[in-house]
C-alpha positions in Angstrom: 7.4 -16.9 -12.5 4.8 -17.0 -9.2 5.2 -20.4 -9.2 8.8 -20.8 -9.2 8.7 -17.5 -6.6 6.5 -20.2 -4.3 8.8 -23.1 -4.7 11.6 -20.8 -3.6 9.6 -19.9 -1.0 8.8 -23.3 0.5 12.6 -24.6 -0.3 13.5 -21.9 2.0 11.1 -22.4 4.5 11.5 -26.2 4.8 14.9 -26.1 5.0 14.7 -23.3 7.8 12.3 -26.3 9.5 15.2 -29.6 8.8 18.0 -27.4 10.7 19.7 -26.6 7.5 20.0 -22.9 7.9 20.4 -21.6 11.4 19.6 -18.9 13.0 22.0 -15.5 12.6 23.3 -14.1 15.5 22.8 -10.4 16.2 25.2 -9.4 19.0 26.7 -6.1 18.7 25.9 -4.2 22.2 24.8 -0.8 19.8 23.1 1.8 22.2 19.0 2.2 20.7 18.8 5.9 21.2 17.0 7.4 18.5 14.7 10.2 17.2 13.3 9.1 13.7 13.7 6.1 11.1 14.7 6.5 7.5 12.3 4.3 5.2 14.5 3.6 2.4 14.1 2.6 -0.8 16.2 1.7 -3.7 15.2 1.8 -7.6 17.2 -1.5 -9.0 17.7 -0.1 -12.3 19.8 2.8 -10.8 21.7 0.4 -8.3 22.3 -2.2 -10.7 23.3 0.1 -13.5 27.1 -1.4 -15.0 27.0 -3.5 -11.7 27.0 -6.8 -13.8 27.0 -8.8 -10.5 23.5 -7.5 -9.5 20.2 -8.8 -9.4 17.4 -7.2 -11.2 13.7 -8.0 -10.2 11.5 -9.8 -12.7 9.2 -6.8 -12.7 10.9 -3.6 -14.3 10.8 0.0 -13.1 9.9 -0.9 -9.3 11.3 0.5 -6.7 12.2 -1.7 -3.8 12.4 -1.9 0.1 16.0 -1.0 1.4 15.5 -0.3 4.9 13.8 1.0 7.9 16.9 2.8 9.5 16.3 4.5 13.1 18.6 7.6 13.2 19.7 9.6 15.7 19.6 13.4 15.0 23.1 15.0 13.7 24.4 11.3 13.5 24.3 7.6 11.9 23.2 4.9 13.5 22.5 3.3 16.0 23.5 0.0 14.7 23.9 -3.4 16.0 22.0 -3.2 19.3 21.6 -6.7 19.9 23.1 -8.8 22.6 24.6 -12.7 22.1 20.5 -13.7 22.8 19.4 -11.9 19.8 19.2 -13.3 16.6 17.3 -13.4 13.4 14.9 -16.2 13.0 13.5 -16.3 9.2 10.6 -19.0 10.2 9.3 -16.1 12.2 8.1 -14.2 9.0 6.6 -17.6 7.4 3.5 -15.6 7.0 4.8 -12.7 4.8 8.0 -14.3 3.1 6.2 -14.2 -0.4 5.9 -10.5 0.4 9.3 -9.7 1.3 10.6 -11.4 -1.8 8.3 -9.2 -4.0 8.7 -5.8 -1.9 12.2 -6.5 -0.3 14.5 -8.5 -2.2 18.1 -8.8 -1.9 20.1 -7.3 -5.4 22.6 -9.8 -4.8 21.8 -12.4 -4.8 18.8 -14.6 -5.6 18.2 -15.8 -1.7 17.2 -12.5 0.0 17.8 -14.2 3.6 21.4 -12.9 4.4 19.8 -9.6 3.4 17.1 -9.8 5.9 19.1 -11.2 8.7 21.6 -8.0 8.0 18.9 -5.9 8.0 17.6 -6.9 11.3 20.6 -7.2 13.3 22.4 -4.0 11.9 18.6 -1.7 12.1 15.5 -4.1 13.5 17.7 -4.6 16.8 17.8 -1.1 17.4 14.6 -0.4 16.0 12.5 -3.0 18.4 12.9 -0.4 21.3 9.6 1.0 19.7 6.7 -0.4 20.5 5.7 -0.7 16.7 8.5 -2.4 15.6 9.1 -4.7 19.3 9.3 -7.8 17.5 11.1 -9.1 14.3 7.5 -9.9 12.8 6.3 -6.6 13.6 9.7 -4.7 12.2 9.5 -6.6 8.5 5.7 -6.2 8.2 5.6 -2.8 8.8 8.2 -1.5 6.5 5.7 -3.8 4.1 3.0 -1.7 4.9 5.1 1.5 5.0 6.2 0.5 1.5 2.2 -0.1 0.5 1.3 3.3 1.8 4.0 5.3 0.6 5.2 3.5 -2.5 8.1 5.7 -4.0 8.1 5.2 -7.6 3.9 5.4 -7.6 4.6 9.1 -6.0 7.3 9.8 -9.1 4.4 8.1 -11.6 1.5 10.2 -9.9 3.1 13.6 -11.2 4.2 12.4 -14.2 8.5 11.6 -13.5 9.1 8.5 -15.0 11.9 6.4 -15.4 13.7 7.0 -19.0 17.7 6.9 -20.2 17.3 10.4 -22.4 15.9 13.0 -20.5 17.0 14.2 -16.7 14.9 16.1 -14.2 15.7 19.0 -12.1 16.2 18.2 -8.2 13.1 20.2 -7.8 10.5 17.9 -9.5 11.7 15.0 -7.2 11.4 17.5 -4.2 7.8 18.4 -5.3 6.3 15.6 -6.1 7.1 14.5 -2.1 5.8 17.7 -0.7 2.6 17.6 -2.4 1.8 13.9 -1.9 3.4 13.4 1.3 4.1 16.6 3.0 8.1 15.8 3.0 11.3 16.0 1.7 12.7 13.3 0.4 16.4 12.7 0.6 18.0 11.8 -2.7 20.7 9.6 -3.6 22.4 9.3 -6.3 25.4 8.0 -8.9 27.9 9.6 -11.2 28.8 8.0 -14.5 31.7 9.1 -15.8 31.6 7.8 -18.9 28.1 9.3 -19.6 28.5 12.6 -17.5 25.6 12.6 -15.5 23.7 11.2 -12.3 21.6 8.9 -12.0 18.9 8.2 -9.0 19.4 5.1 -7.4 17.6 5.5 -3.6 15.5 7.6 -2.4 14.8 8.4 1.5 12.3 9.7 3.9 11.9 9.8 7.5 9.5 8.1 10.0 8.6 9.3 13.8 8.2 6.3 16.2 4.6 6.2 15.1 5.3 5.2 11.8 4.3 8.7 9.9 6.3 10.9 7.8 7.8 13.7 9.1 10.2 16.1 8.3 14.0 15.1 8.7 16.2 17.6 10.6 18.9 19.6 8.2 21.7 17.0 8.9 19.9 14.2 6.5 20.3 16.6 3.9 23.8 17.0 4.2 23.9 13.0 2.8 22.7 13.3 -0.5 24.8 12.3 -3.4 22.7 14.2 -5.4 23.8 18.1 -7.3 20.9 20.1 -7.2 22.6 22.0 -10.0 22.9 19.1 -12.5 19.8 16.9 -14.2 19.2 13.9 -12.1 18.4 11.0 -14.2 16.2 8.4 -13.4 16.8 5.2 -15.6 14.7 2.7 -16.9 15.2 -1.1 -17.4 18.8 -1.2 -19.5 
């Protein structure tokens, strides 16, 4: 599988260097004020769950890069803050591509590119006012080392929640396990299935001050979970 990962890799990044893929354009004119980033991640086996279209990774039971999101206290956004210059240039991230495809891969589709490229114009453009996160190198390889440092599903593992299709866990245990390892709450997302009458976790959030550290989000993040806290959350494994 690593090898065909690598040829992937340098198909990608040779046709990036024949012309073959252009660069993608990130104008949008979005205002960068913001307060805090979300570092979001997504567990596949929840997003992907009766999505026949998805993409699971190769590896089971991971949880997986989403985004690096800055927010704006009691709002969304910003988004798009780009200008008809800016644009998203894969062969800038030649260096950790083999990373980003492991950590941050796209659920779509097998070519995580399109992914990226959204994810830097809608979120990196706005996010590159910091001075951690000033370049499109810098923005990618720190949610990488975000991810390494504060690796959602090895929290859950660490105190013992682990992924399974028979049992649920009570909202508390999530909110636990992040308090004690990270000193945070974490904001949960989840899905209803109808058919089964549950929920089912599918992301997980947490915010980030501009010096990329956890920190508490303000009581309006809250308000976005998808999640009852007076129903089981389930948190499925590999179907």
């Amino acid at each position: 599988m690593k090898m065909i990962q690598y040829f992937i890799n340098m198909m990608l990044l040779f046709a990036v260097a024949a012309g073959s893929i252009s660069d993608f354009n990130c104008g949008g004119g979005g205002v960068p004020n913001f307060d805090h980033l979300l570092f979001v991640q997504q567990h596949p086996e929840g997003v992907c769950y009766a999505n026949p279209s998805c993409v699971l990774p190769q590896t089971s039971n991971i949880w997986t890069i989403h985004g690096l999101w800055p927010s704006e206290l009691g709002t969304e956004g910003p988004n798009f803050c780009g200008d008809s210059s800016t644009v998203f240039n894969i062969s800038l991230l030649e260096d950790i591509i083999a990373d980003l495809e492991s950590s941050w891969p796209s659920l779509e589709d097998r070519y995580s590119q399109t992914f990226w490229s959204h994810e830097w114009c809608k979120h990196g453009t706005c996010a590159r006012y910091d001075s951690y996160l000033n370049t499109e190198y810098k923005f990618f390889s720190s949610a990488l080392k975000l991810y390494e440092q504060y690796n959602f599903g090895d929290i859950l593992l660490h105190y013992n929640i682990k992924p399974t299709n028979s049992t649920g866990y009570k909202s508390d245990s999530f909110y636990s396990a992040f308090n004690d390892a990270i000193h945070v709450k974490p904001l949960l997302e989840c899905k209803y299935l109808k058919d089964q009458n549950r929920q089912i976790l599918y992301q997980i959030s947490i915010c980030i001050n501009k010096s990329l550290k956890p920190t508490p989000c303000d009581a309006s993040i809250y308000k976005r979970s998808s999640c009852w806290t007076t129903e089981d959350i389930y948190y499925y494994s590999r179907f």
